[in-house]
Backbone as CSV, one residue per row, in Angstrom:
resi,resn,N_x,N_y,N_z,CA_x,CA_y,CA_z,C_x,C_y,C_z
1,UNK,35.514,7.204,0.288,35.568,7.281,1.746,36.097,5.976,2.301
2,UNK,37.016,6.220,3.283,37.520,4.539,3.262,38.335,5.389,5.125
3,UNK,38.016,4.542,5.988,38.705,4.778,7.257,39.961,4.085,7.349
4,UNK,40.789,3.598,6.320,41.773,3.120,6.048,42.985,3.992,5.555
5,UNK,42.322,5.145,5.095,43.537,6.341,4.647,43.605,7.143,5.764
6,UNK,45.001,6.924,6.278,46.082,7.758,7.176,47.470,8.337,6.867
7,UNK,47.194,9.847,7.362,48.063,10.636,6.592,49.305,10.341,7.313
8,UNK,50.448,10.153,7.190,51.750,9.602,7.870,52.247,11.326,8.725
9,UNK,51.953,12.152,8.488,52.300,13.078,9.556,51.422,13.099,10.107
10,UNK,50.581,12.506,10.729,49.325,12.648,11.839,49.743,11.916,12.986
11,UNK,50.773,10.706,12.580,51.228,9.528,13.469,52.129,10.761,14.782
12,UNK,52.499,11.281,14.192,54.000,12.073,14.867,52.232,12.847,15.943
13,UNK,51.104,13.260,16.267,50.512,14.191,17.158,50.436,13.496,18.662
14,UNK,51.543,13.073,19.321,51.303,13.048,20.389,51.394,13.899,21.445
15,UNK,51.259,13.917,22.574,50.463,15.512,23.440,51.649,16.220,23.138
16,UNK,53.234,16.143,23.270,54.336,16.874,23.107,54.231,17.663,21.840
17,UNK,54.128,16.918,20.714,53.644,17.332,19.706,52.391,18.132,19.032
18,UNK,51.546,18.149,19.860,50.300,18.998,20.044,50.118,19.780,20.789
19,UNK,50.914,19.940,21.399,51.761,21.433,22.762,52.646,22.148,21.636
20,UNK,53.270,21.482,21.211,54.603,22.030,20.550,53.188,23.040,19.263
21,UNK,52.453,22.112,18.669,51.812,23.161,17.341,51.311,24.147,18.276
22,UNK,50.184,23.818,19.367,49.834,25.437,19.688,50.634,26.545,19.912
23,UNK,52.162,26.196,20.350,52.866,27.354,20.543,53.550,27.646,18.937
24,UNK,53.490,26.923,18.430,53.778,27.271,17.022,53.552,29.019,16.450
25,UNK,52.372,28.556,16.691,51.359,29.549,15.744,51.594,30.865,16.834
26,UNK,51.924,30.875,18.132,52.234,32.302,18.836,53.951,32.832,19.116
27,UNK,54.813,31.960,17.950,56.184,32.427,18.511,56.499,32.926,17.401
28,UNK,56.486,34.676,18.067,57.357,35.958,17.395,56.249,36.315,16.652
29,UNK,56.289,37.599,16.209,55.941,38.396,15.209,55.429,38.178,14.097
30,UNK,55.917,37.405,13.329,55.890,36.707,12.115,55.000,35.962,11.897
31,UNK,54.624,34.615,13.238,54.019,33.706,13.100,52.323,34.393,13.767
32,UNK,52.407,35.486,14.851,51.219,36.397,15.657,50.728,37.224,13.850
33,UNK,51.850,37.857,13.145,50.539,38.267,12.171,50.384,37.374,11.033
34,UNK,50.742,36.327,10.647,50.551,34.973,9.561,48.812,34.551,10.083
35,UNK,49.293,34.497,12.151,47.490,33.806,12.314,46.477,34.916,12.330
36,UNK,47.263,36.327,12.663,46.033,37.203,12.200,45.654,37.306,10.967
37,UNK,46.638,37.189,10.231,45.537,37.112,8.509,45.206,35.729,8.508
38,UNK,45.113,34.907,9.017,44.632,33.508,8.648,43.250,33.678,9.138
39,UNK,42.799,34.488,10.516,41.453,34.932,11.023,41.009,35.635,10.164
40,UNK,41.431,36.391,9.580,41.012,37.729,8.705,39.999,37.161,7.754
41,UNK,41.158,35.664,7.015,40.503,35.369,5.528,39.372,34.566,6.596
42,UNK,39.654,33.705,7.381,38.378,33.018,7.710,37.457,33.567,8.065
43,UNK,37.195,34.903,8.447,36.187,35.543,9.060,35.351,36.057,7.542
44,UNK,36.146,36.625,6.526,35.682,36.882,5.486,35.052,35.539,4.663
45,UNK,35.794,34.351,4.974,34.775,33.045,4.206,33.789,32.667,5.013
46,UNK,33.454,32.848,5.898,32.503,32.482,7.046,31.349,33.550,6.358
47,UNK,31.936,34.636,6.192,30.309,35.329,5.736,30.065,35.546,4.499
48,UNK,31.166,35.240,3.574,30.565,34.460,2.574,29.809,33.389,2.434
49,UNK,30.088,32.669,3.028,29.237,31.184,3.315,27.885,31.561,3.898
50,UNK,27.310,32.876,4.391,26.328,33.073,4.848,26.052,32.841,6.949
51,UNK,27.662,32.946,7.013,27.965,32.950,8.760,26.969,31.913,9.168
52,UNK,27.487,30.336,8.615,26.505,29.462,9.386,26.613,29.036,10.625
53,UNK,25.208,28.630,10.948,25.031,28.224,12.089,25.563,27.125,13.238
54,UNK,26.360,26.029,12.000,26.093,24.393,12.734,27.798,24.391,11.723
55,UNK,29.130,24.646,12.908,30.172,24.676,12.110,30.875,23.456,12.680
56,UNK,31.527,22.425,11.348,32.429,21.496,11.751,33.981,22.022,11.678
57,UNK,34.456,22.079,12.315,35.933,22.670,12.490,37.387,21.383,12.684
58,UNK,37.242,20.929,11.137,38.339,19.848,11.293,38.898,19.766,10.131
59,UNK,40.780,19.804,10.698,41.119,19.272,11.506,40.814,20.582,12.999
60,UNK,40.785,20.592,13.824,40.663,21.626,14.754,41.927,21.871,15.423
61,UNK,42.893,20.910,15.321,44.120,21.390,16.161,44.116,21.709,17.116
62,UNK,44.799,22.579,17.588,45.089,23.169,19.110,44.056,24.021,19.269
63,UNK,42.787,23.997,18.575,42.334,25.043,18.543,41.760,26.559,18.431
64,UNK,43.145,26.347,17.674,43.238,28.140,17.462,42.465,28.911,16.776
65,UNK,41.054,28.627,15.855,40.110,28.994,15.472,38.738,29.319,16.210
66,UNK,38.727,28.607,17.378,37.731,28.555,18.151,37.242,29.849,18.426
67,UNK,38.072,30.394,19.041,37.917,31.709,19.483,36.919,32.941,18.569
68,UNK,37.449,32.748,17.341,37.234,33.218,15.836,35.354,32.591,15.748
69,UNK,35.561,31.252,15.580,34.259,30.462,15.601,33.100,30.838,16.452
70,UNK,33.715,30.875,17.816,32.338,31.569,18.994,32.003,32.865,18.580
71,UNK,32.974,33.381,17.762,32.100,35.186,17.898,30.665,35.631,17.513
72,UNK,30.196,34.491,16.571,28.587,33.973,16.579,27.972,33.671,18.158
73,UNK,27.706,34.065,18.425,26.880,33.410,20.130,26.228,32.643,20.129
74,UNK,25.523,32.172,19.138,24.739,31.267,18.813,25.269,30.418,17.996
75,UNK,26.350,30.302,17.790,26.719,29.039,16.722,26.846,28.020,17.476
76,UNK,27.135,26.947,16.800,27.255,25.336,17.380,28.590,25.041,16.566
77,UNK,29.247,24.949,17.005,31.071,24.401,17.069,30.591,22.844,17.332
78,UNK,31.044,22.258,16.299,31.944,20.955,16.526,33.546,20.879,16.052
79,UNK,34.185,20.814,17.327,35.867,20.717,17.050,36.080,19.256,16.894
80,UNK,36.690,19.083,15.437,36.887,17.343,15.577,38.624,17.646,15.043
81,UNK,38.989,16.630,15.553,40.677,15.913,15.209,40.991,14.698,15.134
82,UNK,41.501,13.731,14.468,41.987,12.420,14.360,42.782,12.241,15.659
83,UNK,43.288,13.401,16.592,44.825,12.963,17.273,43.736,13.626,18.616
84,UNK,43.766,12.489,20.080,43.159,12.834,20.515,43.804,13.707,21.569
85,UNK,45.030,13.594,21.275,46.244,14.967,22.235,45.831,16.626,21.400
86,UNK,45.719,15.855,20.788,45.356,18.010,20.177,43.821,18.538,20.759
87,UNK,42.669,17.326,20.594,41.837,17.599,21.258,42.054,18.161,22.494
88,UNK,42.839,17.665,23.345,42.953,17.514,24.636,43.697,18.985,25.077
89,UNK,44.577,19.093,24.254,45.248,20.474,24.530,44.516,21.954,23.830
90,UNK,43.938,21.566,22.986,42.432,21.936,22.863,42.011,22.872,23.508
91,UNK,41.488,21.977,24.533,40.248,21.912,25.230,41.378,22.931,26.752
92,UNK,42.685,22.676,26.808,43.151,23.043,27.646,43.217,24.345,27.510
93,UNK,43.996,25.008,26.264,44.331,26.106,25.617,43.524,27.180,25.384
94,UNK,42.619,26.879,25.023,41.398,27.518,24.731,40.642,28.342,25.669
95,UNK,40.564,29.727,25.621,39.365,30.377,26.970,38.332,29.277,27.705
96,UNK,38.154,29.227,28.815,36.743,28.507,29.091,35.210,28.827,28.442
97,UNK,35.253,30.055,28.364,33.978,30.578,27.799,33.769,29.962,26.318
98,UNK,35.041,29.513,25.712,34.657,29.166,24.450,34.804,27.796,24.325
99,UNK,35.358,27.223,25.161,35.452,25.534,25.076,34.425,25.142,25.379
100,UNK,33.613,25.447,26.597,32.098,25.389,26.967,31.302,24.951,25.790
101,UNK,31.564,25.893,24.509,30.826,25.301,23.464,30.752,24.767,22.519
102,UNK,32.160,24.304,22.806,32.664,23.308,21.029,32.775,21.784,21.745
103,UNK,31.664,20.911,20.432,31.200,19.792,21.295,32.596,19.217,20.559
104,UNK,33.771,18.470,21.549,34.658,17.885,21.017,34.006,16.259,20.019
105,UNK,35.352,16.103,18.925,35.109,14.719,18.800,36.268,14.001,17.996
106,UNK,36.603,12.804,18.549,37.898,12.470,17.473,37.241,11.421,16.491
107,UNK,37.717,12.227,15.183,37.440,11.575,14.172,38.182,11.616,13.085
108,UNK,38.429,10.471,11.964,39.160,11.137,10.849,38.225,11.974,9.722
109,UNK,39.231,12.851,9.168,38.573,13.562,8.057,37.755,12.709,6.948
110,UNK,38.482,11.434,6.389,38.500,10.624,5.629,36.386,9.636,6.157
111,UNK,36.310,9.594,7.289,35.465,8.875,7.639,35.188,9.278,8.701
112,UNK,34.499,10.392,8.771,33.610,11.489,10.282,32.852,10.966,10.620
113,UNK,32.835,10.813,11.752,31.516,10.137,12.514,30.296,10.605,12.610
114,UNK,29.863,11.424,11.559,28.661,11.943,11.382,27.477,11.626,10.440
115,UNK,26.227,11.842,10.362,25.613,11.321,9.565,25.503,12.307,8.164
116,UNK,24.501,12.238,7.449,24.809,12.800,6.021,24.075,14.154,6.772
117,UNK,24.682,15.100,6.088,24.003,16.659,6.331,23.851,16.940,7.759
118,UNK,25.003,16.609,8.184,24.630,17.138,9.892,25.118,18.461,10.134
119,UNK,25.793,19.116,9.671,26.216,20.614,9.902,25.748,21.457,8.564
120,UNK,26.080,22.842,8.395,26.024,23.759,7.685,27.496,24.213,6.835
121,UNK,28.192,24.013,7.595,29.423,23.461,6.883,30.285,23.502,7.676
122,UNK,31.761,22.996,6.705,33.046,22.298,6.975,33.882,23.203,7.004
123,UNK,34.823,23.489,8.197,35.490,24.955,8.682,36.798,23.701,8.247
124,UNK,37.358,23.689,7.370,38.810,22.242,7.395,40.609,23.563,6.768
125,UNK,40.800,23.917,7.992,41.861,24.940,7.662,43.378,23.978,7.622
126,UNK,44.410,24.318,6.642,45.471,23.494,6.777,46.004,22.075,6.895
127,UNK,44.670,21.335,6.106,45.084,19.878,5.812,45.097,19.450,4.580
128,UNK,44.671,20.431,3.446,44.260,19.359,2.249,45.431,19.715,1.668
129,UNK,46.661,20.444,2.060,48.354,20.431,1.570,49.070,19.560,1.851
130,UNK,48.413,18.698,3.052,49.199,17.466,3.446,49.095,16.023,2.332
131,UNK,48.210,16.532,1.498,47.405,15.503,0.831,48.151,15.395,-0.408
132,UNK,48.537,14.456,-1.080,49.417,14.666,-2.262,48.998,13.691,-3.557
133,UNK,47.600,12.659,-2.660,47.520,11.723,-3.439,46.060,12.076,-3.843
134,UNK,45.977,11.725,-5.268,44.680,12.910,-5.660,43.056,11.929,-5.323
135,UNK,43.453,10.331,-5.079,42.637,9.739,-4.642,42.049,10.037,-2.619
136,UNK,43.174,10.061,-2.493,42.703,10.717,-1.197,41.895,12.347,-0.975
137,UNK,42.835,12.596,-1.819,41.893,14.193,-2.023,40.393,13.806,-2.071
138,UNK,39.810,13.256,-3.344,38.917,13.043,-3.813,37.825,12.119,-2.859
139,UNK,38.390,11.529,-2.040,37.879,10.455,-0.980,37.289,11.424,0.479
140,UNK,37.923,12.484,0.823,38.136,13.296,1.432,37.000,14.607,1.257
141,UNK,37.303,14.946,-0.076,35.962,16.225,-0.435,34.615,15.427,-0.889
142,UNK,34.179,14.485,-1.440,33.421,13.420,-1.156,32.823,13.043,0.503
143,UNK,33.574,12.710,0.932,32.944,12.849,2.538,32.834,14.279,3.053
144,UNK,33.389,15.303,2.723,33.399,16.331,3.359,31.616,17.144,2.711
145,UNK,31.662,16.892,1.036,30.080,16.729,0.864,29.094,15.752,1.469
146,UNK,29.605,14.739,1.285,28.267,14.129,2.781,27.759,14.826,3.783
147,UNK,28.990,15.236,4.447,28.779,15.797,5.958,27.740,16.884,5.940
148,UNK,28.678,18.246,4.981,27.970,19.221,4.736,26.633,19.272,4.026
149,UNK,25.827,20.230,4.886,24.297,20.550,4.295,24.749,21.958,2.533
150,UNK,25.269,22.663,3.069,25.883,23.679,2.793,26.949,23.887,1.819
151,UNK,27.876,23.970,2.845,29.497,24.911,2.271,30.388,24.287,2.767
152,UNK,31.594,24.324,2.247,32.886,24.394,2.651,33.816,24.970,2.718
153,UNK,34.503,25.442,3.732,35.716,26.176,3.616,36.971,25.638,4.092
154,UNK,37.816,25.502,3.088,38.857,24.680,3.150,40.199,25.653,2.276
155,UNK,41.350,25.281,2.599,42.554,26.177,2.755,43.600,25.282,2.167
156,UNK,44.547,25.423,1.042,45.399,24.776,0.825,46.514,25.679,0.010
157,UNK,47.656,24.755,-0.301,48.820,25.559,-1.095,48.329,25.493,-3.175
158,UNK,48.489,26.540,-3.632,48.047,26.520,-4.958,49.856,27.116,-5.477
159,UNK,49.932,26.690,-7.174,50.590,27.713,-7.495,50.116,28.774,-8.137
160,UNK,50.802,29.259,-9.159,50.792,30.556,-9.569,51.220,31.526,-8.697
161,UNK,51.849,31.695,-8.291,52.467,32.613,-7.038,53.933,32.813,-6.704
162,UNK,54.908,33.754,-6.346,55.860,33.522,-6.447,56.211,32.819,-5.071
163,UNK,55.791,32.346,-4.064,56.514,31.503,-2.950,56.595,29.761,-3.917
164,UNK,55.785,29.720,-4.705,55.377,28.112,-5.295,56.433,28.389,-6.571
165,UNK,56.548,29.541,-7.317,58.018,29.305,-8.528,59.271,28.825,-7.690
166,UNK,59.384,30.320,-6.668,60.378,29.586,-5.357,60.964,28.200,-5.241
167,UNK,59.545,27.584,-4.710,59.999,26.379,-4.785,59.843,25.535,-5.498
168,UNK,59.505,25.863,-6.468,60.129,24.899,-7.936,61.319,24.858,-8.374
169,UNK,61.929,25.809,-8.675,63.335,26.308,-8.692,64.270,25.575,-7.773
170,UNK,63.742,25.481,-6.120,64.424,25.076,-5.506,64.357,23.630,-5.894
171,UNK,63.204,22.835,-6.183,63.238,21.215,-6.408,64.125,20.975,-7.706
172,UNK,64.288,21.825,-8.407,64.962,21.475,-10.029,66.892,21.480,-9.201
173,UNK,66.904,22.185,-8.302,68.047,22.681,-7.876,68.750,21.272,-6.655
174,UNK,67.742,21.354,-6.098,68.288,19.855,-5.086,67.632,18.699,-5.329
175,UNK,66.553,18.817,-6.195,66.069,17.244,-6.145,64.583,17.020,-5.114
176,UNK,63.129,16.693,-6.196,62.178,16.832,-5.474,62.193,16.174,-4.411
177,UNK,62.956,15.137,-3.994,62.586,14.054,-2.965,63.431,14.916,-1.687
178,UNK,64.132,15.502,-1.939,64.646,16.387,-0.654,64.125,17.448,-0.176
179,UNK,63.436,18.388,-1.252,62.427,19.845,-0.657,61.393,19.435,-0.306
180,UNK,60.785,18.018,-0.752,59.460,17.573,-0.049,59.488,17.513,1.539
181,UNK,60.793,16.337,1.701,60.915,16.072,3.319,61.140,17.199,3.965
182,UNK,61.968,18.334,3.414,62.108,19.442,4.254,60.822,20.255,4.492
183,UNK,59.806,20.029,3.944,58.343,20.430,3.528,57.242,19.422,4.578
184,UNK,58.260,18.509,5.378,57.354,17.495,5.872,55.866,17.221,4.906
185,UNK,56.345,16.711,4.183,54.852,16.417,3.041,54.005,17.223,2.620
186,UNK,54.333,18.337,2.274,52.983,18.975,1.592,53.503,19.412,0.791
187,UNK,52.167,19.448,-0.103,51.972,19.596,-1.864,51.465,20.947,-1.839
188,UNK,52.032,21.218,-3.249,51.482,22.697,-3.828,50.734,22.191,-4.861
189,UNK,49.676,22.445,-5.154,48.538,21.973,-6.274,48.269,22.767,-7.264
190,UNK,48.329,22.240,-8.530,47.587,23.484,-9.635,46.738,23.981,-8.982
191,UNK,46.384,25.243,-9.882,44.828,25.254,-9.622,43.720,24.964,-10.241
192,UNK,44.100,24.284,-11.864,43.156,23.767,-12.158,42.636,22.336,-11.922
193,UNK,44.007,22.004,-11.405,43.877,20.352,-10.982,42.551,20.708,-9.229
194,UNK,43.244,21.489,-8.696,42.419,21.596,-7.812,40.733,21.908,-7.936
195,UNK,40.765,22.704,-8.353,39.070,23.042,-8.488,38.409,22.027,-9.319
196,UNK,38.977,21.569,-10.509,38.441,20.447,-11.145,37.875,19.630,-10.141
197,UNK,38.684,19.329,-9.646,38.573,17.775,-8.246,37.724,18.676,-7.276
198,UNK,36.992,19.809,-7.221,36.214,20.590,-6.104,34.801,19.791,-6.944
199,UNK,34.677,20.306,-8.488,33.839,20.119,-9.102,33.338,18.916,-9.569
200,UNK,34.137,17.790,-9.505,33.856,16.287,-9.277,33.422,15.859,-8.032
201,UNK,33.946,16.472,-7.041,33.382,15.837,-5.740,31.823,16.284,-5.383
202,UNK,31.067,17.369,-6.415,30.108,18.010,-6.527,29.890,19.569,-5.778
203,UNK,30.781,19.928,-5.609,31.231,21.442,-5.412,30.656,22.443,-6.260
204,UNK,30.784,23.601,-6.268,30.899,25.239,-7.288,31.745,25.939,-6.033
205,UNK,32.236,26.538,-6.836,33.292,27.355,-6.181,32.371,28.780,-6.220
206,UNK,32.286,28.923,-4.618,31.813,30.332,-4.818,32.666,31.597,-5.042
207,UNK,34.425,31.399,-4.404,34.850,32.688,-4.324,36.507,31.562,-3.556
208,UNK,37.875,32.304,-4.482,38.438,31.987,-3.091,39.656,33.112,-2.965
209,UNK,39.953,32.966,-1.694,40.802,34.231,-1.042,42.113,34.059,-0.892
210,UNK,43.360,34.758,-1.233,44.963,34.695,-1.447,45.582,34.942,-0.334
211,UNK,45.916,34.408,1.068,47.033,34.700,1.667,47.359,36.205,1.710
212,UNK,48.329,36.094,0.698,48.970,37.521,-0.554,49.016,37.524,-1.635
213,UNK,47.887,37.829,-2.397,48.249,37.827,-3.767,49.233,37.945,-4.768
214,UNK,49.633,36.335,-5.417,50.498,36.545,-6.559,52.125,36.672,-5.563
215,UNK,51.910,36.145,-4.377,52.843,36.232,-3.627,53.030,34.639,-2.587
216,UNK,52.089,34.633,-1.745,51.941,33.252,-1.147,51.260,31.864,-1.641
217,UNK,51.515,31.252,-0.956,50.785,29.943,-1.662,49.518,29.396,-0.810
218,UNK,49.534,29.772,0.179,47.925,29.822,0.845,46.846,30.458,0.265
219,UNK,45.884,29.654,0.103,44.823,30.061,-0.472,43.682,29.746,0.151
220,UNK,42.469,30.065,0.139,41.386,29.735,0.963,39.757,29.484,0.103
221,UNK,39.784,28.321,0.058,38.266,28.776,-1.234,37.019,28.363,-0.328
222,UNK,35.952,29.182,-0.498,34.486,28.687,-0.264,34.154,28.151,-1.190
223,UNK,33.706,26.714,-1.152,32.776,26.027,-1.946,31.394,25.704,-1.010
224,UNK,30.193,25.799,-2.632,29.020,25.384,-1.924,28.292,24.000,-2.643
225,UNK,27.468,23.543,-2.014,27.265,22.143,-2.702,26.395,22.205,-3.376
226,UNK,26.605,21.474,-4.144,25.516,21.573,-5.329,24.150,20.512,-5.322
């Protein structure tokens, strides 16, 4: 755990840039059913996890989970983000009825401003692909067990799949240092490299869920702590 690791695409979230992701995720067809199955799998790891009570939701972004998150009436949302423009647009974007109850907070993933076991678990959708360095990984699910009493549900790129041969093929073809940048930094991870590093940070993997099976590279695993 070290508040010294910063991911270099986080620098780029200023409010333009945190306007620009929320409309991301609603332009055209394509991208409206990508976030409906992205609710789908999270709604299905949420009750795997036992639909807890006390959810940390970071990175939280523009928000776009929230909605998903309140359908508990009784849950307790904490939306946290490193970038305090995404908070902000957030908080804008978001129904009132449901912002009402997500206690904002900016923090990094790496070093949360929370104490040990303060939630039930870690809602962390679409950051640990940004991550390429396996010490940060490891620095990262380490604090993310602190935090959590519980579980985690966390989302990243795996291979075995044909979007990840794809782009292997494509790196042998132009050269890894060019499909990365076009990738703005994110990694596709074994999967045994991955879960290993679940199971060092003191994890068990309860279950995890495919995007599209044997097709995409999104993946979604519940881990619970041991």
């Amino acid at each position: 755990m070290s508040p010294a690791i910063k991911l270099k695409f986080s620098e780029k979230y200023d409010q333009q840039h945190a306007s620009n992701y929320l409309l991301k995720h609603q332009n055209g067809l394509a991208r409206r059913l990508s976030h409906a199955r992205d609710e789908q799998l999270a709604r299905h790891a949420l009750a795997l996890a036992g639909d807890p009570g006390v959810v940390l939701d970071l990175p939280c972004g523009a928000g776009r989970f929230w909605p998903l998150l309140a359908q508990r009436h009784n849950r307790e949302i904490i939306g946290a983000d490193n970038s305090a423009s995404m908070l902000d647009v957030a908080s804008k974007a978001q129904p009132d009825e449901v912002v009402k109850r997500v206690r904002r907070l900016q923090t990094s993933a790496f070093d949360i401003d929370l104490p040990d076991n303060a939630v039930d678990s870690i809602f962390c959708m679409r950051l640990l692909h940004h991550i390429g360095d396996a010490r940060h990984r490891m620095a990262l699910l380490r604090e993310f067990h602190r935090v959590s009493r519980d579980s985690v549900i966390i989302s990243l790129w795996v291979d075995g799949n044909f979007k990840a041969w794809k782009r292997k093929r494509l790196e042998h073809r132009r050269g890894a240092s060019s499909v990365q940048e076009g990738y703005q930094n994110r990694f596709v991870l074994p999967v045994a490299t991955v879960e290993d590093e679940f199971k060092k940070a003191g994890f068990t993997i309860q279950k995890h869920l495919d995007f599209i099976p044997l097709y995409a590279m999104w993946r979604v695993y519940v881990l619970r702590k041991r």
